[in-house]
C-alpha positions as CSV (number, residue, x, y, z in Angstrom):
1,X,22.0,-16.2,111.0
2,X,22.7,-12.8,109.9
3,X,24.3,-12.0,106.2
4,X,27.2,-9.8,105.7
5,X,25.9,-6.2,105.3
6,X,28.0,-4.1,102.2
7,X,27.8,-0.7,101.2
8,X,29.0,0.4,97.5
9,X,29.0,4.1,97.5
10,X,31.1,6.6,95.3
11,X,30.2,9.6,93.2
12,X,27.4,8.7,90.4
13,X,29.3,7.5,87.2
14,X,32.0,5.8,88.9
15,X,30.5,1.9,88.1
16,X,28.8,0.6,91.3
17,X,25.6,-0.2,89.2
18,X,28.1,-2.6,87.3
19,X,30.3,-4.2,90.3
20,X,27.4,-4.1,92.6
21,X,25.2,-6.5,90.2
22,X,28.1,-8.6,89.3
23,X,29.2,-9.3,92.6
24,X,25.6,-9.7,94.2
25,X,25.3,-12.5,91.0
26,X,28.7,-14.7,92.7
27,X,27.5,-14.3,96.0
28,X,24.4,-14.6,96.5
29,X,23.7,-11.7,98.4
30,X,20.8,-9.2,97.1
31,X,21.5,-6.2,95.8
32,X,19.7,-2.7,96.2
33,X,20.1,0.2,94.3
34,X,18.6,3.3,96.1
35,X,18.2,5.7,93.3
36,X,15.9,2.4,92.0
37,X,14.4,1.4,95.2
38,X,13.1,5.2,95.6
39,X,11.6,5.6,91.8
40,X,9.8,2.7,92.5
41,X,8.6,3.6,96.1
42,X,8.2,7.5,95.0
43,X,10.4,8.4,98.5
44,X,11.0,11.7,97.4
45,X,10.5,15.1,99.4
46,X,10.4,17.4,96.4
47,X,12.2,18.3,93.6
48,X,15.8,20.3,93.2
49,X,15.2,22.5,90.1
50,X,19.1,23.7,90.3
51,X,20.3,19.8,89.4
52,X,17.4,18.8,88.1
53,X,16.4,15.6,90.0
54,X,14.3,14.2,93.0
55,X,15.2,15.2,96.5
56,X,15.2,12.0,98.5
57,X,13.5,11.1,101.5
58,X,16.0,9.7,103.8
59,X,13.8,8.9,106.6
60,X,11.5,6.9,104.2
61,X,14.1,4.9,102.6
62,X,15.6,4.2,105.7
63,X,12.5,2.9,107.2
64,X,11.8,1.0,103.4
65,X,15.3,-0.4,104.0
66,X,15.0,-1.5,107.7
67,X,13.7,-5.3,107.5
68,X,16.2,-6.1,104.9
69,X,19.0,-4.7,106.2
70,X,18.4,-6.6,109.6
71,X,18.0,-10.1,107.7
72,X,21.5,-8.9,106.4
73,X,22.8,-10.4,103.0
74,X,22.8,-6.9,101.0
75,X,24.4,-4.9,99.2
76,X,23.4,-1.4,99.0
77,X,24.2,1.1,96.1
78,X,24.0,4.4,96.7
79,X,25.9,7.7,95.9
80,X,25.4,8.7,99.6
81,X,25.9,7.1,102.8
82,X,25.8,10.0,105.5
83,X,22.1,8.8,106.4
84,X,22.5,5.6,106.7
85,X,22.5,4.0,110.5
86,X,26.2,2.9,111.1
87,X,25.2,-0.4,112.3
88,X,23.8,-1.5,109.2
89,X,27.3,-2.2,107.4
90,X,30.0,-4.6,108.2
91,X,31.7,-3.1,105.1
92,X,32.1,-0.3,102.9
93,X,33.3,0.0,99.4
94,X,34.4,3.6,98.3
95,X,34.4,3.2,94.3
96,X,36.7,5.9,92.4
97,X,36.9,6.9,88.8
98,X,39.2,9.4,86.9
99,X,37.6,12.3,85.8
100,X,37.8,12.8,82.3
101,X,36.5,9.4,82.2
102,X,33.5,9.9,84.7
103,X,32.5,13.4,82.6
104,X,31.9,11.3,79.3
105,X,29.9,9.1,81.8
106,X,27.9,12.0,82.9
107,X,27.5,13.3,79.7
108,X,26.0,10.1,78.3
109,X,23.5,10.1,81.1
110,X,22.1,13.3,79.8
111,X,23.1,15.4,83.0
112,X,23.0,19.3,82.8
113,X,26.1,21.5,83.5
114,X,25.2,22.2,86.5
115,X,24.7,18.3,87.9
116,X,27.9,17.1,85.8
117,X,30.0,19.9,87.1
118,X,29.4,18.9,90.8
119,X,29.7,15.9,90.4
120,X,33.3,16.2,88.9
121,X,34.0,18.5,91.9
122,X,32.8,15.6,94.4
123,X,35.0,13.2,92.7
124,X,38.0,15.5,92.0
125,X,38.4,16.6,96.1
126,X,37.3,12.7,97.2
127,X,34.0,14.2,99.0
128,X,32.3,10.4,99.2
129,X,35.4,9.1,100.5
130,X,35.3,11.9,103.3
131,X,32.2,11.5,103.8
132,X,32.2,7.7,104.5
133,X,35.5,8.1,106.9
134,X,33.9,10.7,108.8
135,X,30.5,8.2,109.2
136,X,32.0,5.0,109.7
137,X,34.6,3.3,111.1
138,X,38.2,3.8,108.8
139,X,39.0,0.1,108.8
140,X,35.9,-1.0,107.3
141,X,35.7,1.5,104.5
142,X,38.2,0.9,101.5
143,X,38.8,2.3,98.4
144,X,38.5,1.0,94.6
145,X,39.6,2.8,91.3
146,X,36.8,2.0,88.7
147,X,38.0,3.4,85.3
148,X,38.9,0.6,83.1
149,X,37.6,-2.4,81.5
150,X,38.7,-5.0,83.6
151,X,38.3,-3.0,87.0
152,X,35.4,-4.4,87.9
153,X,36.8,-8.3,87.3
154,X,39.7,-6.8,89.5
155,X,37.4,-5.1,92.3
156,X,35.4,-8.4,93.0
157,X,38.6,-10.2,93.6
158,X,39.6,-7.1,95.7
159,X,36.2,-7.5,97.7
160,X,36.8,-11.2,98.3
161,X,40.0,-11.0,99.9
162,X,39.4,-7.8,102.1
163,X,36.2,-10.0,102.9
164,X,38.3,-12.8,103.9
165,X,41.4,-11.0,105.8
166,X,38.8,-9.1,107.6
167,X,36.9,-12.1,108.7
168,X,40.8,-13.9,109.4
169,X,41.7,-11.0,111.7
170,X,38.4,-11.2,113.8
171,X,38.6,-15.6,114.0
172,X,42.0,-15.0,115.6
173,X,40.2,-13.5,118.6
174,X,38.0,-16.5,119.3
175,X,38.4,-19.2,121.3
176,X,35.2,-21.3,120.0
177,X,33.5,-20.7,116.5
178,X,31.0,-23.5,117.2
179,X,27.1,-22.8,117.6
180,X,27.2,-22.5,121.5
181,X,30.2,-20.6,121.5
182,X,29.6,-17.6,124.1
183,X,33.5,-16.0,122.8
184,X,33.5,-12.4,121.4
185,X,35.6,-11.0,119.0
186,X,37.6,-7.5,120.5
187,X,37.9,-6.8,116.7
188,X,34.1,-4.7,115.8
189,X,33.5,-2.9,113.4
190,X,30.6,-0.8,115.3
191,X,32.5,-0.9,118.4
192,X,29.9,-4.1,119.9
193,X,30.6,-7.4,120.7
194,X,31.3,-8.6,117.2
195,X,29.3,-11.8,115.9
196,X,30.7,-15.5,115.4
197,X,31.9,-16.3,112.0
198,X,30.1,-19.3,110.1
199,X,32.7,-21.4,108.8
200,X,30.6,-23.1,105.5
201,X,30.3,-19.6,104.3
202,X,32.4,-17.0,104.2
203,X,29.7,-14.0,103.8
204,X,27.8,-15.2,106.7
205,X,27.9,-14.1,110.3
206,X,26.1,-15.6,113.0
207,X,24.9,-12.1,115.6
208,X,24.7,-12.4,119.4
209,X,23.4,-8.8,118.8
210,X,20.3,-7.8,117.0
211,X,21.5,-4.8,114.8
């Protein structure tokens, strides 16, 4: 059995800390921040003295991430996604935030002009959001405003039913959802025979392919 695979990405600020927790708490599924996972691992490949913080190692991570990713039931924060293997998500999240409310955010994180300045650039011409639709498939990436209060109560909800329509629109393809089913869906969204849908939970998806 192989977990549902989700990807929260979105310019720093914007909340995924917040929804990404909360969610991974209703669901069940584990949750992985990055910018965490690679302070404790030290999977850094210098320092950038311009913004003032660690240069990641993307190889590293990647092969830190591998294991887990493959037993599937994750979700992965990260205000990146580019380097990521495509086949490691069934969905991504694209989390938005106005910008006079994601400066303040900056600002209480301490970052220098410099950082908060690109980073309200990013966010202001949607340069995550470009940058997951040019490395993934468009219909599994979807967008969610994070700016006030109750967004995050409202973006869980929002995950659960894409979840579910996306998981209806590949059931209508099969002809047998049982165990010993040999059906595919024509519905992927890594362009490969697509896995069987469990039917006692609704995060779960039974491969026929290894990722």
């Amino acid at each position: 059995m192989l977990q549902l695979n989700i990807l929260l990405t979105g310019t720093p600020g914007v909340g995924k800390a917040t929804l990404g927790k909360e969610f991974a708490s209703r669901s069940g599924l584990k949750y992985i921040n990055v910018s965490d996972l690679a302070k404790e691992g030290r999977l850094y490949d210098g320092h950038d003295e311009e913004y003032d913080c660690p240069i990641l190692d993307e190889d590293r991570v990647i092969d830190e991430l591998e294991n887990q990713m493959k037993e599937g039931g994750v979700i992965v924060d990260y205000h990146g996604c580019n380097f990521f293997p495509e086949r490691w998500f069934h969905i991504v999240f694209v989390l938005r935030t106005d910008n006079s409310i994601l400066y303040k955010r900056l600002e209480t994180r301490g970052y220098n002009e410099t950082k908060l300045q690109h980073n309200i650039q990013c966010e202001s011409f949607q340069v995550l959001h470009e940058e997951t639709r040019a490395s993934y498939s468009e219909k599994i990436v979807c967008q969610l405003v994070s700016s006030d209060p109750e967004d995050p109560e409202n973006n869980i909800n929002q995950i659960l039913k894409w979840i579910e329509e996306w998981m209806k629109i590949i059931a209508v393809d099969f002809q047998d959802l049982s165990a010993d089913s040999h059906s595919y869906c024509s519905l992927c969204p890594h362009h490969r025979n697509c896995p069987s849908i469990s039917k006692t939970f609704i995060l779960t998806l039974c491969c026929r392919t290894s990722l």
